[in-house]
C-alpha positions as CSV (number, residue, x, y, z in Angstrom):
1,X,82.7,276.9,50.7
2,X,84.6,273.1,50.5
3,X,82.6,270.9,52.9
4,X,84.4,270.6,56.3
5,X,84.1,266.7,57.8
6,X,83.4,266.4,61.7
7,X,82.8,263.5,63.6
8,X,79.9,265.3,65.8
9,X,78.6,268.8,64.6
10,X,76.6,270.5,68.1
11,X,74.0,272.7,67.0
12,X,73.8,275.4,69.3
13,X,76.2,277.4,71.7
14,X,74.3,277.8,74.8
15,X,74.9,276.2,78.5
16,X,73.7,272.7,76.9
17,X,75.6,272.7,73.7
18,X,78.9,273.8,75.1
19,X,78.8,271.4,78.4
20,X,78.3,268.9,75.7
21,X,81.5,270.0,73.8
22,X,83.5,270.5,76.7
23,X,82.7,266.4,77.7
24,X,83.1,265.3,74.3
25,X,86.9,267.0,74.5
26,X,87.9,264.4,76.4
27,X,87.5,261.9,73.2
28,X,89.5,261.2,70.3
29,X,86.9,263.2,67.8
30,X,87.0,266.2,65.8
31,X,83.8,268.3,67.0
32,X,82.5,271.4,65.9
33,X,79.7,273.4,67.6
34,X,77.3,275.9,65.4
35,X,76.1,279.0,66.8
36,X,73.2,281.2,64.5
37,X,74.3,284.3,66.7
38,X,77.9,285.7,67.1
39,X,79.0,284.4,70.0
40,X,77.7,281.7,73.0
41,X,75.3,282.4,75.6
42,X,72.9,284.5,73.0
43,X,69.2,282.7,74.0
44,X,67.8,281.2,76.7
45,X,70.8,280.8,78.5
46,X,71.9,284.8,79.2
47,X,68.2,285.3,80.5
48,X,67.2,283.4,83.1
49,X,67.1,283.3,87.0
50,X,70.6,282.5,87.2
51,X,69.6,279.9,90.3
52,X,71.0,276.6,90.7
53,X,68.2,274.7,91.8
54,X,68.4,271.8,94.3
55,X,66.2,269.6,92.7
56,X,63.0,269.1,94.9
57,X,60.8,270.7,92.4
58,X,60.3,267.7,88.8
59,X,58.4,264.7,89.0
60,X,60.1,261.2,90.9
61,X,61.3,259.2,88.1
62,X,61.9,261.8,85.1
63,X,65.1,262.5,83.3
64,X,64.9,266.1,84.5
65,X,64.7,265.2,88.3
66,X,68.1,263.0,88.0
67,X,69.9,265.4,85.9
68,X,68.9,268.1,88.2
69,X,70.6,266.5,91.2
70,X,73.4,265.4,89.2
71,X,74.0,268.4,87.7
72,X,73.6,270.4,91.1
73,X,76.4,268.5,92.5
74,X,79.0,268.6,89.4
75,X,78.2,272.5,89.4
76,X,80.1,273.5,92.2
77,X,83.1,271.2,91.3
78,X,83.5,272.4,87.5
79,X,82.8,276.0,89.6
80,X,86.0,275.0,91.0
81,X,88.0,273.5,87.8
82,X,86.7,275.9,85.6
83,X,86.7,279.2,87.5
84,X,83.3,280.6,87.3
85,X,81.0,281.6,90.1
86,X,79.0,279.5,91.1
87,X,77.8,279.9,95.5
88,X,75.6,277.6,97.4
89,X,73.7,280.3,99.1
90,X,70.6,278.0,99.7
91,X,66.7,278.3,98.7
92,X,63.6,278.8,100.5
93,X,60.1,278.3,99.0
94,X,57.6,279.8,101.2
95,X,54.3,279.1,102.4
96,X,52.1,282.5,103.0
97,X,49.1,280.3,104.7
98,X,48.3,277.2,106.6
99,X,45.6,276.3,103.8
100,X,48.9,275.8,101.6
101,X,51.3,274.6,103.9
102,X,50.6,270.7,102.5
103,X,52.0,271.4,99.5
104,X,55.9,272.3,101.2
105,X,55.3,268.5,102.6
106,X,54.8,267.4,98.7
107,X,57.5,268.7,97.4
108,X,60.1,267.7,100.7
109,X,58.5,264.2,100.0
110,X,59.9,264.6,96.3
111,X,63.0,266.2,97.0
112,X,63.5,263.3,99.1
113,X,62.6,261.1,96.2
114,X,65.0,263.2,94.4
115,X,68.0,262.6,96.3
116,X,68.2,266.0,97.5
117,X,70.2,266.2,100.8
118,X,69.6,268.4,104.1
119,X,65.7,269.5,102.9
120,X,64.3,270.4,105.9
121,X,60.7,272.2,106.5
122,X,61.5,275.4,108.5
123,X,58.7,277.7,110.9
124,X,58.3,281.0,110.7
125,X,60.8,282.0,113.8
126,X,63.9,280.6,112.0
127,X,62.3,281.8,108.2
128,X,62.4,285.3,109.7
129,X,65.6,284.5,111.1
130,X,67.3,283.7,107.7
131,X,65.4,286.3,106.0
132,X,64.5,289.5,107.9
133,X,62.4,291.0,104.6
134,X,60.0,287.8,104.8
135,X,56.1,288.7,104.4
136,X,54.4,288.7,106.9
137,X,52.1,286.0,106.0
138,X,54.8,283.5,105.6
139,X,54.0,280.9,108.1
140,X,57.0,278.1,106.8
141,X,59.2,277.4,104.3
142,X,61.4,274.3,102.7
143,X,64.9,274.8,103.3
144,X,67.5,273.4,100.1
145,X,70.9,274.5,101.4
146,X,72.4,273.1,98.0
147,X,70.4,275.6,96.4
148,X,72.5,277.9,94.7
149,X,73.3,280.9,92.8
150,X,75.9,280.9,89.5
151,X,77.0,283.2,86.6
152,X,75.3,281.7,83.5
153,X,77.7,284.0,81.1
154,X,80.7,282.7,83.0
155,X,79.2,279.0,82.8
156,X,78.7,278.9,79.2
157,X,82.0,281.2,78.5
158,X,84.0,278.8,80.8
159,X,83.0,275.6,78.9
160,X,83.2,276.9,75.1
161,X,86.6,278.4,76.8
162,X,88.0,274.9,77.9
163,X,86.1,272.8,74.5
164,X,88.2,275.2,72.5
165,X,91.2,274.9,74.5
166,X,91.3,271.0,73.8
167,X,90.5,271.3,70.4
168,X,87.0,271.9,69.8
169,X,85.7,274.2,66.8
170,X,83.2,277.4,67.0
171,X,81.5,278.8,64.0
172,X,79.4,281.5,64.6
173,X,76.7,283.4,62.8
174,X,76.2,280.1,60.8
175,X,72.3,279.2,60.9
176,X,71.8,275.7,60.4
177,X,69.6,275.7,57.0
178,X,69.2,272.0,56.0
179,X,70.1,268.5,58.0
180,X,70.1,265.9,54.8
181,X,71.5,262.3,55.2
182,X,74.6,261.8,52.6
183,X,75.5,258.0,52.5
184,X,77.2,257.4,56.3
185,X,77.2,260.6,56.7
186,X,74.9,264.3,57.7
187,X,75.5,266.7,56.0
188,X,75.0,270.1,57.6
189,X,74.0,273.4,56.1
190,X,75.3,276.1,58.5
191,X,75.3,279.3,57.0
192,X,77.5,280.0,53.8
193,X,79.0,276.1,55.6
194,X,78.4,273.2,54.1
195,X,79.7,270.5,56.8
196,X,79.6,266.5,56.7
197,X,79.6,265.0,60.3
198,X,79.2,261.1,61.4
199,X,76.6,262.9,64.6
200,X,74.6,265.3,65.3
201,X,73.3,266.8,68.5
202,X,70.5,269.4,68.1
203,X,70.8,271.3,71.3
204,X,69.5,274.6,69.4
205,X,67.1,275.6,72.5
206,X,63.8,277.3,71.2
207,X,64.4,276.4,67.6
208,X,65.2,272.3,68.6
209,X,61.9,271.3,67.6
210,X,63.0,272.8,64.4
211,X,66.2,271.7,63.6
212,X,64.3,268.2,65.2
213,X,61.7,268.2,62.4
214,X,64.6,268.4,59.3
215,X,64.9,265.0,60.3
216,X,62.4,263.3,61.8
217,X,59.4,260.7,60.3
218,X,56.2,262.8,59.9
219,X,54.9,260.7,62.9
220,X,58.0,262.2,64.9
221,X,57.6,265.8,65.2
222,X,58.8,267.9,67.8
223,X,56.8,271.1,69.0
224,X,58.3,273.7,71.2
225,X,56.5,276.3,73.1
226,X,58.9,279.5,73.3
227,X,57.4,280.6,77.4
228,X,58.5,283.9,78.4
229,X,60.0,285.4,81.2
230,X,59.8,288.8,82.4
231,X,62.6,290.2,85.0
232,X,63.5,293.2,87.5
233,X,67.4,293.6,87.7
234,X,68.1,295.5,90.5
235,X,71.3,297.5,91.6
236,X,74.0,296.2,93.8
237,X,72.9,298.8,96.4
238,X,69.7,296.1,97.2
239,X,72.0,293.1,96.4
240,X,71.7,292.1,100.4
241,X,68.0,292.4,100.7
242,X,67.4,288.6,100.4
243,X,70.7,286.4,101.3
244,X,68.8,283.3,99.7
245,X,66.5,282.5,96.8
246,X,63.6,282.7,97.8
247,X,60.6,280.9,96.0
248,X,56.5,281.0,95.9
249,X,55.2,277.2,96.2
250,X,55.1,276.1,92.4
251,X,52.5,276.2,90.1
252,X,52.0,274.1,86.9
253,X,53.4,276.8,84.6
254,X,56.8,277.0,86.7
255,X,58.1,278.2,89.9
256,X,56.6,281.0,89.9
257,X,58.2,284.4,91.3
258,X,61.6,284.6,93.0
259,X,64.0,286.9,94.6
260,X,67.9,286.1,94.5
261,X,70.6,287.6,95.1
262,X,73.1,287.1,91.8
263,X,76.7,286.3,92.0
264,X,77.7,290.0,90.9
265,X,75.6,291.1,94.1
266,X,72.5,292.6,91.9
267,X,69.1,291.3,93.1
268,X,67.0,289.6,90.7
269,X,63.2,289.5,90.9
270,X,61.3,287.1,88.1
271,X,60.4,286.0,86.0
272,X,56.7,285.2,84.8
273,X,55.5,282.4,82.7
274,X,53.5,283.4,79.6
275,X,53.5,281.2,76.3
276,X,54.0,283.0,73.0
277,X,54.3,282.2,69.6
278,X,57.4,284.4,68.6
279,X,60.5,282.4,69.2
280,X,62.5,286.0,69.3
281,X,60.0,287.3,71.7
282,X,61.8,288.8,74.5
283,X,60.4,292.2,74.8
284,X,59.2,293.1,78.0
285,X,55.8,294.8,79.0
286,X,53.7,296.6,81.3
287,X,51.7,293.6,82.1
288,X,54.2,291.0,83.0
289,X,56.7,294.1,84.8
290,X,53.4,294.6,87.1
291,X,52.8,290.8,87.3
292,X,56.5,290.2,89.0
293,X,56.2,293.3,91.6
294,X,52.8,292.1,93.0
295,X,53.6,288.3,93.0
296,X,57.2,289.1,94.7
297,X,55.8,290.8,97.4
298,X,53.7,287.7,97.9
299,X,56.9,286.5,99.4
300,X,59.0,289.7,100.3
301,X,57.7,292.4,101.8
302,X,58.3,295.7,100.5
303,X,60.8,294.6,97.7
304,X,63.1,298.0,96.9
305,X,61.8,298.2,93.1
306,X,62.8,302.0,93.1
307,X,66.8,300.2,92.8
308,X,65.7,298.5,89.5
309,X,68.6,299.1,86.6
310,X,66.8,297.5,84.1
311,X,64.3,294.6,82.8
312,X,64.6,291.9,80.4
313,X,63.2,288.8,79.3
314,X,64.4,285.3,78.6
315,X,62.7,282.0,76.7
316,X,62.5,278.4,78.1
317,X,61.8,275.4,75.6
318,X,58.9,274.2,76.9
319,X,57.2,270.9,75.7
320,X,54.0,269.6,76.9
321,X,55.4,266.3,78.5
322,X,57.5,268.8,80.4
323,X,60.9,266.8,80.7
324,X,63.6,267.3,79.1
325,X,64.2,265.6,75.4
326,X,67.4,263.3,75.3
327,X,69.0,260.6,73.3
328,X,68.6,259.6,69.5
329,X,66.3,260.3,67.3
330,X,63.7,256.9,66.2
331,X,64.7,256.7,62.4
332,X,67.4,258.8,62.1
333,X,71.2,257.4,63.0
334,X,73.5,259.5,64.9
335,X,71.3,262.6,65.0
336,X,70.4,263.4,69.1
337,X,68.0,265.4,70.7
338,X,69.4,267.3,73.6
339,X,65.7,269.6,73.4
340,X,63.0,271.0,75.8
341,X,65.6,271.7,77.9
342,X,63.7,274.4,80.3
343,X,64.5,275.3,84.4
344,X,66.3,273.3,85.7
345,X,68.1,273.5,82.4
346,X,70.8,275.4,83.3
347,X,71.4,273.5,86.6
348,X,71.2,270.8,84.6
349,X,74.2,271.1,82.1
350,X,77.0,269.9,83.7
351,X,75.0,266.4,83.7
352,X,73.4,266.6,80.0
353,X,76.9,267.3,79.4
354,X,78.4,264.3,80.7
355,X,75.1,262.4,79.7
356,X,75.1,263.1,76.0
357,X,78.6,262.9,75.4
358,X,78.5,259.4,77.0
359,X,75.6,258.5,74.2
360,X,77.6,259.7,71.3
361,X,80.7,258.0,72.6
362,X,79.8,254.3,72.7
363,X,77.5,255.0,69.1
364,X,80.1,256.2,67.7
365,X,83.4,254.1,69.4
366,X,85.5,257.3,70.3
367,X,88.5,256.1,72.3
368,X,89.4,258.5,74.9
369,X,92.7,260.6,74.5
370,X,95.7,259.8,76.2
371,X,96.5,260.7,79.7
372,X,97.3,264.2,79.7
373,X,95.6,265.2,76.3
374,X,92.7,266.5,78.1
375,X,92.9,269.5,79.8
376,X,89.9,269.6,82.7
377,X,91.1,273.2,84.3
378,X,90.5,276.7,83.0
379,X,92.0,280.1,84.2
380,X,89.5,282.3,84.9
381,X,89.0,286.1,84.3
382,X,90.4,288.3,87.1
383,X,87.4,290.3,88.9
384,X,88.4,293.2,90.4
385,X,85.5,293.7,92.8
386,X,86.4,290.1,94.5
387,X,90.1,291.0,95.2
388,X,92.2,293.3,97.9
389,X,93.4,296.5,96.8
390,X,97.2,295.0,97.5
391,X,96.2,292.1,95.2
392,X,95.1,295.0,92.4
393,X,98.4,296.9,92.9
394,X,100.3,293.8,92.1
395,X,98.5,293.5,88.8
396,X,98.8,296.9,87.7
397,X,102.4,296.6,88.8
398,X,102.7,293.5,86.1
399,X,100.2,295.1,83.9
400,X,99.4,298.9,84.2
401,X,96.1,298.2,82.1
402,X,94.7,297.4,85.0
403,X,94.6,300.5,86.8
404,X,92.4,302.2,83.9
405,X,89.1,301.5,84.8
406,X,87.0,301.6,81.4
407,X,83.8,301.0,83.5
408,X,83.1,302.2,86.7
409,X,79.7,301.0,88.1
410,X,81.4,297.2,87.6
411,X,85.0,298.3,88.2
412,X,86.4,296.8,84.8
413,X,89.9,297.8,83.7
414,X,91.4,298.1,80.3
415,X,93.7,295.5,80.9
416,X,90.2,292.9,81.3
417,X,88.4,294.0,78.2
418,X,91.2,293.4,76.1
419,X,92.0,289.9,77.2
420,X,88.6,288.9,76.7
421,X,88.9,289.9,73.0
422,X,92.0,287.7,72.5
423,X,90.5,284.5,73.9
424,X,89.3,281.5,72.0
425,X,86.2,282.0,71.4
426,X,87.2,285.8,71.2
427,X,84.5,288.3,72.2
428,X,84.1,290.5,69.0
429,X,80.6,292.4,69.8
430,X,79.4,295.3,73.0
431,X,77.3,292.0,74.4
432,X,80.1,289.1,74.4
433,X,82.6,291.4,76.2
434,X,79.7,292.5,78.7
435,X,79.1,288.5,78.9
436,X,82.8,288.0,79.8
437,X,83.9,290.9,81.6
438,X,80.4,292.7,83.9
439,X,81.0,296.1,81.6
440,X,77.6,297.7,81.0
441,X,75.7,295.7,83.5
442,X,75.9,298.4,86.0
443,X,73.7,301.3,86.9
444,X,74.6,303.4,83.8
445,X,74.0,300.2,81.7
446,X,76.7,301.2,79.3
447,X,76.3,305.1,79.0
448,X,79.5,306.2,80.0
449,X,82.1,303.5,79.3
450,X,80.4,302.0,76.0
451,X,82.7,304.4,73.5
452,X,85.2,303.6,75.5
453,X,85.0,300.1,74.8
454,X,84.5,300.7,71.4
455,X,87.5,302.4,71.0
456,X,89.5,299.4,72.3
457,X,87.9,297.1,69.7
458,X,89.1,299.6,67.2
459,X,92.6,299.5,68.8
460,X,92.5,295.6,69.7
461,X,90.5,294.0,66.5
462,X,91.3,296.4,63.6
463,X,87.6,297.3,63.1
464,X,86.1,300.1,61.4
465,X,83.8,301.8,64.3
466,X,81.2,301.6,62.1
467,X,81.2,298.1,62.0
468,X,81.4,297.3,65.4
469,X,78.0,295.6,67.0
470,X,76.0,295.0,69.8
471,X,75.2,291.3,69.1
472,X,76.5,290.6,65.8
473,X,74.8,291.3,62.5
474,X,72.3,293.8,62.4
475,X,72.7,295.4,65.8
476,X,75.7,298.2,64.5
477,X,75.9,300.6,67.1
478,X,76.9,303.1,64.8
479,X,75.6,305.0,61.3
480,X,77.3,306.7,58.8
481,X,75.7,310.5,58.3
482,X,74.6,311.2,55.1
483,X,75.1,314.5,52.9
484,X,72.2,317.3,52.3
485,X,71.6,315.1,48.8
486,X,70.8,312.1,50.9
487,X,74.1,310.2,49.8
């Protein structure tokens, strides 16, 4: 293909890459984000906890601890301007014995450090108070009322949404192949692309250090250490069994085991921490299921595990320093690191954002656009378990698409799946509609309202049913039958 010119190519469409494209909209540039998988929101940031961490937990003084903070209090404002859920339902890490209890005074002391506001240390009489299912060894807790919950599909969704909007480019199932310097220039190799950009931001998640390494002196390497994370997913029927998130007291490989509520009223009990060497290692197993049902009941007693729906598991971009990786690379002009960005990545976005678009503005001397230009807002998609049943008549009045519900566990109508598949970036596979819209998430977890679906992106997109997909290439849902002679 002819080479496409960009002033800032972002590799990678996950939280990071597209909060990143979203701030750079609001500059005079032509910017175009590359995605390896089909659509945004395909690696670490669809499987996480889904929390929005106050920020009491990284080290005084590092980039992660002021982008944590920053980024919790932009969260709930873009929440608002972009229309995605994001609730401030507060977090509690508990103590289970006195022996312990010093270390909730360490990490108040750095929350306080932080700039966290409102911490507090609360006893066991109020813990039991704001959470009735509390062990019974609890003894106290630290109270973050900024903690949060948020929708990381609707996150990411809403800022590729609103980067597109104002005239930012997606290419999809494009892996980046080669990063070679051509005069003033990069020149990008993103699948069958061949793309010349004055900057580059590697915000490619696990494979950073990779996309890093194309580039960097020998004396320069990156290394990234894909760490696993196993999860419960739990039906909406024990969505109320913790109102908060509640956390175990850290440990050095993370914060351990937590139970959340989620923003689609699921409860969520994970993850574990286990370094692995596959960098598309997200199976689950036996070991690590067993590992989040005895260390969750450290903290909640008698967690309702016979409500689980399903389990998956996510991958953070851990690096040894353990801090996030930001700003330009030594030795190599107008190529950034936004890398190692592991929990609290995705509380973190909305500030990386803001941060690495202000880097690649003043290298680079984009003028902002004229008043007007930029478009900050976003309409979001309409959720029909959030609204009044007078509110739902209305729409199916204006739209009777609304009234045939295509899944029933998540109550999403026709009328939703099919505007998600007309939207820039369009959702074109099973998973970027369930990303968008809640289908298949339910109990049934896509059994009964999958061919329905499927027959709508028939109808919608013009596809052959055989070549629709569950996440892009490789993933066809369906198979042509052969003949008796095997043709």
């Amino acid at each position: 293909m002819p080479n496409k010119q960009y002033d800032v190519v972002i590799v990678g469409a996950g939280v990071s890459g597209c909060a990143i494209a979203r701030e750079l909209a609001r500059y005079d540039a032509r910017v175009c984000v590359v995605e390896r998988a089909d659509d945004v929101c395909c690696g670490t940031s669809k499987a996480n906890s889904a929390i929005i961490h106050a920020g009491f937990d990284a080290q005084p003084g590092s980039l992660m601890a002021r982008l944590n903070v920053e980024g919790n209090r932009l969260m709930y404002e873009w929440a608002s301007e972009l229309e995605f859920a994001a609730f401030p339902v507060g977090s509690l890490v508990v103590c289970v014995s006195e022996e312990t209890r010093s270390g909730l005074d360490e990490l108040m002391a750095r929350g306080l450090a932080n700039g966290v506001p409102d911490l507090r240390i609360i006893e066991r009489d109020e813990l039991v108070g704001l959470e009735p299912h509390i062990a019974d060894e609890a003894v106290a807790a630290l109270w973050a009322p900024t903690g949060g919950i948020v929708d990381p599909f609707g996150l990411t969704v809403a800022l590729a949404e609103n980067a597109a909007a104002n005239g930012v480019e997606f290419l999809f199932n494009a892996s980046v192949s080669a990063i070679n310097r051509n005069g003033d220039a990069w020149q990008v190799i993103a699948g069958d692309s061949t793309i010349e950009t004055r900057a580059v931001i590697n915000a490619a998640g696990v494979y950073a250090d990779e996309i890093h390494n194309m580039v960097a002196a020998s004396n320069d390497q990156l290394r990234i250490i894909p760490r696993k994370g196993e999860y419960y997913l739990l039906d909406t029927t024990a969505g109320q069994y913790v109102r908060h998130t509640v956390f175990m007291l850290p440990t050095a490989m993370g914060k351990g085991v937590l139970v959340s509520p989620t923003v689609h009223g699921n409860l969520i009990v994970g993850p574990t921490a286990t370094d692995v060497d596959d960098k598309e290692s997200t199976d689950t197993t036996f070991e690590g299921l067993a590992e989040v049902a005895q260390k969750s009941s450290l903290t909640v007693k008698n967690v309702p595990l016979r409500e689980v729906i399903t389990s998956f598991a996510g991958l953070r971009a851990h690096q040894d320093a353990h801090d996030f990786v930001i700003g330009e690379v030594s030795e190599a002009l107008c190529f950034f690191d936004c890398a190692a960005i592991e929990s609290p990545g995705l509380t973190s976005a909305p500030a990386i954002g803001v941060m690495m678009a202000g880097l690649v503005r003043d290298r680079l001397g984009l003028p902002e656009k004229l008043e007007g230009e930029f478009v900050p807002t976003r309409k979001g998609y309409v959720n029909l378990m959030a609204i009044t049943f007078d509110e739902w008549a209305e729409l199916c009045k204006k739209n009777p698409a609304y009234g045939n519900i295509v899944c029933r566990c998540c109550r999403v109508s026709e009328a939703q799946i099919v505007e998600v598949m007309h939207r820039v970036p369009a959702a074109t596979s099973l998973d970027a509609i369930k990303r968008r819209t809640g289908v298949t998430m339910g109990r049934c977890q896509g059994g009964f309202c999958s061919p329905k679906i499927m027959a709508l992106m028939e109808r919608e997109l013009g596809v052959d049913p055989y070549d629709i997909t569950k996440c892009g290439p490789g993933s066809h849902v369906l198979v042509r039958e052969s003949n008796r002679e095997g043709r």
